[in-house]
C-alpha positions in Angstrom: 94.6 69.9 52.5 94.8 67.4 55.3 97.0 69.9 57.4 94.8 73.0 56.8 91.4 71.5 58.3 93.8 70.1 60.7 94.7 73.7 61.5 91.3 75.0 61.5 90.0 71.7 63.6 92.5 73.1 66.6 92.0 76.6 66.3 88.2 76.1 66.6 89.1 73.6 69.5 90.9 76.4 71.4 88.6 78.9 70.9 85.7 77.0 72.2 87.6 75.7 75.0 88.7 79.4 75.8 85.0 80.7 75.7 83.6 77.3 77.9 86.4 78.6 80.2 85.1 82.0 80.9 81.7 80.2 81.1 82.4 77.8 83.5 83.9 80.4 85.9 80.5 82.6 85.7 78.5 79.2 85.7 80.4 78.3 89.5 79.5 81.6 90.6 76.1 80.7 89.5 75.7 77.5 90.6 77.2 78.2 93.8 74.7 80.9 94.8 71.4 78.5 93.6 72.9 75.8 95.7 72.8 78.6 98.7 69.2 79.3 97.6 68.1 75.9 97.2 69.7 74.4 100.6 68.1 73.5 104.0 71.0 71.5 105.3 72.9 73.8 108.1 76.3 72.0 107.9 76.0 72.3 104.1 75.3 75.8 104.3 79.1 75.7 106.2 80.2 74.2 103.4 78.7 76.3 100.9 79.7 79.3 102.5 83.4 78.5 102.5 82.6 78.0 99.2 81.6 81.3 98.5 84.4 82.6 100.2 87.2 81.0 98.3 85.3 81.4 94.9 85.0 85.4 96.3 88.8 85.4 96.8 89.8 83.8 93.3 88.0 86.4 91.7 90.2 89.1 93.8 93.4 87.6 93.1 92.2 87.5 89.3 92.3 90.8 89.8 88.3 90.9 89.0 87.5 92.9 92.4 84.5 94.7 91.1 83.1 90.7 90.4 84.0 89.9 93.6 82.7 92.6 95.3 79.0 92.1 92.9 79.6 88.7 93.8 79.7 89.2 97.4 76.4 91.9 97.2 74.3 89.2 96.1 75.4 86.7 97.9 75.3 87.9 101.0 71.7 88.3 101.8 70.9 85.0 100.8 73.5 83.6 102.8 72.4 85.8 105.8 68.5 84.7 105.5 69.5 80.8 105.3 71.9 80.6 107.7 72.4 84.2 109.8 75.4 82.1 112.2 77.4 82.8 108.8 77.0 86.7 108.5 79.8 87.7 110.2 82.0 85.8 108.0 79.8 87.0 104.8 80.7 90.5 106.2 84.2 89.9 106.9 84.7 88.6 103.4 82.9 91.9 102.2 84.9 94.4 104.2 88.2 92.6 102.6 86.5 93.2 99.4 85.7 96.5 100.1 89.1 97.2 101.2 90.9 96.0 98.2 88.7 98.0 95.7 89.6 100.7 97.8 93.0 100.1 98.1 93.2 100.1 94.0 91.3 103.2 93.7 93.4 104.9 96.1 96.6 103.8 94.2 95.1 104.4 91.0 94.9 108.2 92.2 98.2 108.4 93.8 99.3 107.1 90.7 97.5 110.0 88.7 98.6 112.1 91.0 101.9 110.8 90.3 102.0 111.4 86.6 100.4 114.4 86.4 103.2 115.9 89.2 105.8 114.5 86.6 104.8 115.3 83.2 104.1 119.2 85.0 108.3 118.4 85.4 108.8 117.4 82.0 107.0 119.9 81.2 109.2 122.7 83.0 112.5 121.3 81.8 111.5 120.7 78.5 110.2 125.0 78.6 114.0 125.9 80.2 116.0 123.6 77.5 113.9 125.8 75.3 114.7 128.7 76.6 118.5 127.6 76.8 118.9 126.4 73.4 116.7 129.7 72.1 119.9 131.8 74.1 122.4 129.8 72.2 120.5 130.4 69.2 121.1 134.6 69.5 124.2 134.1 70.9 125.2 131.8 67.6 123.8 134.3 65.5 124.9 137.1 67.3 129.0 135.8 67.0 128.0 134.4 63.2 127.2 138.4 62.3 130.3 139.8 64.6 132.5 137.4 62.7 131.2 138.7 59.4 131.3 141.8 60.0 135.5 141.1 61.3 135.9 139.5 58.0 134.1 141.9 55.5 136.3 144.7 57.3 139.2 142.6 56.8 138.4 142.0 53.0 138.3 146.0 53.0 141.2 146.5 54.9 143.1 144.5 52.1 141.1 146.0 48.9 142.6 149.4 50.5 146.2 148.1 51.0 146.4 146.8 47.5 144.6 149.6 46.2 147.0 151.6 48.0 150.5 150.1 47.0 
């Protein structure tokens, strides 16, 4: 009994420490940008904004480049009404973004493109192995009756010799 609410004691553990994980990355996000909001302090603006920008390029190597990108989108004003000296790196930061989203999409269609070229392939050779193995089939069936045919004339050939001796 001991080892069953043992069990159930670290599941539960796991889970919740799982879920707090997920949180905590949306909470830094979070927290981050009311620290942006809230400050006056231009050298911890610098600070804040690096911030931003390493928090920005976890999320993209997370693979979670939409976040980043809606990340970056609200971010970015703020940053560029407290502290304008940082909006070319705000912008920089957003054009890598952008880049990378495009970048999947494009290889998202190429790889469509891809798959759609190769299944029309599969496609084709799997209509010509049809079309081969149908030939074979007539030509199987076509020997199968000529063979009969040899064979039942053969049978007849032989009724007729014994009849005929």
């Amino acid at each position: 009994m001991k080892k069953l609410f043992l069990s159930v004691a670290v599941v539960a553990t796991i889970v919740m420490a799982a879920c707090s994980t997920t949180e905590k990355a949306k909470d830094e996000g979070a927290d981050l940008k009311a620290k942006i909001e809230s400050c006056t302090n231009p050298d911890s603006m610098k600070v804040y904004v690096q911030q931003a920008q390493a928090y920005a390029e976890k999320l993209i190597k997370e693979g979670k480049d939409s976040a980043a990108q809606v990340y970056l989108q609200e971010v970015a004003p703020v940053i560029a009404a407290k502290d304008p000296s940082a909006t070319p790196v705000m912008d920089k930061i957003k054009n890598a973004t952008d880049s990378v989203v495009d970048n999947v999409k494009d290889a998202a269609e190429v790889a469509g493109d891809s798959i759609a070229a190769k299944a029309s392939d599969v496609k084709d050779a799997v209509s010509d192995k049809a079309s081969d193995v149908k030939d074979a089939a007539a030509k199987a069936v076509d020997n199968t009756k000529a063979k009969a045919a040899e064979a039942a004339q053969n049978a007849a050939d032989k009724v007729k010799e014994a009849l005929g001796k």
